[in-house]
Steps between C-alpha positions, in 0.01 A plus 500: 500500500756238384456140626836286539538136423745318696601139611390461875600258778220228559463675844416815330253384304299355843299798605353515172429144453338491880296794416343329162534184442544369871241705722434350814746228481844507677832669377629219444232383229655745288836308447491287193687160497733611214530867601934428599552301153827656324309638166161624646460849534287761649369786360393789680324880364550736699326839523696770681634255752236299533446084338188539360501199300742138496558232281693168539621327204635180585624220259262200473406272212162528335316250651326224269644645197744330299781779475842497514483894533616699787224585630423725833212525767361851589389455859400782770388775212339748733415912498383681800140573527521840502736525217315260277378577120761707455641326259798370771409087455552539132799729524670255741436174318601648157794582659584139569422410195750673376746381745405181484580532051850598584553168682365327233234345688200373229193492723375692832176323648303533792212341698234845456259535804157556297487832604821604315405331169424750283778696635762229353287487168535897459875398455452195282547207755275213339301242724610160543278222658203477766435717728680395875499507844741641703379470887505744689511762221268376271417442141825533262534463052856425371595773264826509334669766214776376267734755540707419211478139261893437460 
């Protein structure tokens, strides 16, 4: 069975995000304060017509770096429970990553939960910094990928 890669509202990316990343926390915990800006966008895989796994990549400087690169945030990376090591999270993000090169952005980074670590290293995101808190979700490492030096 084919899986299909689309751009998704931030609404439709909600159920998903409430299901993994937001469990027993309101709805409204899964709307993200830069969800509406102009050049972030959504990705959503879809098998038969289901979402079974989102993405938000929105634009946002690297923090503490000195870079004058375009650089963009992957927030909300998520895959259903039931549909997970399938291969879908890596599918998805490489995805962006390649969406992300047409645009010319230079670097994607993301705060990691701890739990999803070696999952970002399997596709060559490098650690940056201490280990952080992120209350009430917990523990988080910086990881970031040059997508392309010029």
């Amino acid at each position: 069975m084919k899986e299909l890669i689309k751009e998704v509202s931030t609404k439709q990316c909600f159920p998903v995000r409430h299901a993994v990343l937001r469990k027993g926390r309101p709805l409204s915990s899964c709307a993200f304060e830069d969800d509406q800006n102009e050049h972030c966008f959504h990705l959503g895989l879809f098998r038969k017509s289901e979402i079974v796994a989102i993405a938000s990549f929105i634009p946002r400087g690297f923090p503490d770096q000195k870079t004058t690169k375009t650089s963009f945030q992957l927030r909300g990376m998520a895959v259903l429970d039931a549909h997970q090591g399938r291969g879908f999270g890596g599918q998805l993000l490489r995805h962006g990553l390649g969406l992300l090169k047409e645009r010319g952005v230079h670097i994607l980074w993301m705060n990691a939960r701890i739990g999803a670590v070696a999952f970002y290293q399997k596709l060559e995101f490098s650690s940056i910094g201490d280990l952080f808190d992120i209350p009430p979700i917990g523990m988080h490492q910086r990881m970031y990928k040059v997508i392309q030096n010029e």
